[in-house]
C-alpha positions as CSV (number, residue, x, y, z in Angstrom):
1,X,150.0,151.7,52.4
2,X,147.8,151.2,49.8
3,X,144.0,152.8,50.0
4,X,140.9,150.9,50.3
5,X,138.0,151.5,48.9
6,X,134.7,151.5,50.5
7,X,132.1,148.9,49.3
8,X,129.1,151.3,47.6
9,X,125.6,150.3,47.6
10,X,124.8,150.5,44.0
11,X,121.8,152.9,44.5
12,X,121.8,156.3,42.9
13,X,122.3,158.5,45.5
14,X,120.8,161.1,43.7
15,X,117.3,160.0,42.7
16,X,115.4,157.5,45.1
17,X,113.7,156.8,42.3
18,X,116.8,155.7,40.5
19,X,119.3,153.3,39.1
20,X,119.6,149.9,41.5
21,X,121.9,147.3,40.0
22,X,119.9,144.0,38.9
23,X,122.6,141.5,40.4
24,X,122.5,143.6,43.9
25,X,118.4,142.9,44.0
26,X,118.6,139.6,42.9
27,X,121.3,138.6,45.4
28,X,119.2,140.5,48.1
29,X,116.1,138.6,47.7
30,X,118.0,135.7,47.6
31,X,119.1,136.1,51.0
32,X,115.7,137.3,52.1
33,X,114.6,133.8,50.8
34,X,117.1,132.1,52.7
35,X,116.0,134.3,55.8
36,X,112.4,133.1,55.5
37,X,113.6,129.3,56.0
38,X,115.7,130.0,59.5
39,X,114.1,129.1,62.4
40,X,114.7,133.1,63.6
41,X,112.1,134.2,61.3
42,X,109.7,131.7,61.7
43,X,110.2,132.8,65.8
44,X,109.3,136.2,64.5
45,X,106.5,135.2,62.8
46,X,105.3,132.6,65.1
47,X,104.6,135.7,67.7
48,X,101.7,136.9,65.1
49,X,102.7,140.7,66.0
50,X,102.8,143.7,63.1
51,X,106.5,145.4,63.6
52,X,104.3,148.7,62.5
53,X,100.6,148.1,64.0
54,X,101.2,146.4,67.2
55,X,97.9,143.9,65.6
56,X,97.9,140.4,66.3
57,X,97.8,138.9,63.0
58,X,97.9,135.1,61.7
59,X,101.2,133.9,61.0
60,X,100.3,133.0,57.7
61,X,99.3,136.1,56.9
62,X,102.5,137.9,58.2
63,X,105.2,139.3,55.3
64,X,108.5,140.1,55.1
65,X,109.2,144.2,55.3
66,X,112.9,145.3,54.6
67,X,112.7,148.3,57.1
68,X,115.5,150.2,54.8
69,X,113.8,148.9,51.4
70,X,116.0,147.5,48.6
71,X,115.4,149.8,46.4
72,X,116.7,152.5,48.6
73,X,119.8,150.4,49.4
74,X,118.7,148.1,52.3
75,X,119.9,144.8,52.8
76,X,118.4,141.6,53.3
77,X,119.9,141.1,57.2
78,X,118.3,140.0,60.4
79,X,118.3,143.6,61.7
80,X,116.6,144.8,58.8
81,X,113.8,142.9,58.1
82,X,110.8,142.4,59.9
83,X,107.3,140.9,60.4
84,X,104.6,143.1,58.6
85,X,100.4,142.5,58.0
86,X,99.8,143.4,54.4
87,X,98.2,146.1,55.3
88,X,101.6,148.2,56.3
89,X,103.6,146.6,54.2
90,X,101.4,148.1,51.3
91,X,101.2,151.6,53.0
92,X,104.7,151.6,53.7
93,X,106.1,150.6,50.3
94,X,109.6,152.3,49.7
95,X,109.5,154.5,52.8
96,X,112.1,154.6,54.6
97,X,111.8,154.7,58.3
98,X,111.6,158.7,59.0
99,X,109.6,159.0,56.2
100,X,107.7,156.2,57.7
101,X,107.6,158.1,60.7
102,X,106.1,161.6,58.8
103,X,103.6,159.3,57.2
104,X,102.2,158.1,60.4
105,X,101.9,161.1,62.2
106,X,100.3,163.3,59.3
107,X,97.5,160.5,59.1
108,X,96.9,160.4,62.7
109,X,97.1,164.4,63.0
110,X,93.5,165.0,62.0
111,X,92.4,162.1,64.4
112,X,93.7,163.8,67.3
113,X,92.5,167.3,66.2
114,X,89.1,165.9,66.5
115,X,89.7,164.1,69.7
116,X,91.0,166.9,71.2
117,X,87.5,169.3,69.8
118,X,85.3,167.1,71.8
């Protein structure tokens, strides 16, 4: 029996920061595209609800996050993108989601510190 080789995401592994293959980006936000145009995103949308925040926010004003960002390997798939105010979207860049997660709680540490002091 012959082995198969597992499909790799054409990220380097090594460094975030590093190599992604133009073709696998460009096919990506393709499909993100398409994604935009289904009636399942414009449900999403039509809800006005940041997938970080919790605000209520225009649909209009709404973007498209990839949870798992491209450039980190993420795909352009109903389960990994989500409705996002510009606002997050911005902050959240090419973080992950447990680096999402650390972000979020160091800026809200010092807000409970003084919450707790009064």
């Amino acid at each position: 029996m012959a082995k198969r080789h597992r499909q790799q995401t054409p990220v380097d592994s090594a460094a975030w920061g590093g190599v992604i293959d133009e073709d696998y980006l460009k096919r990506e936000k393709n499909k993100a595209r398409e994604i935009r145009q289904t009636q399942w995103w414009k449900q999403r949308i039509a809800r006005g609800i940041c997938y970080y925040c919790g605000k209520k926010i225009p649909p209009r004003k709404l973007t498209m996050d990839h949870v798992v960002p491209l450039s980190r390997g993420g795909k352009s798939t109903k389960g990994n993108v989500v409705p996002a105010c510009k606002a997050c979207n911005t902050q959240k860049s090419r973080l992950v989601p447990v680096e999402w997660e650390e972000y979020l709680e160091k800026i809200q540490a010092p807000e409970t510190k003084t919450e707790d002091a009064q």
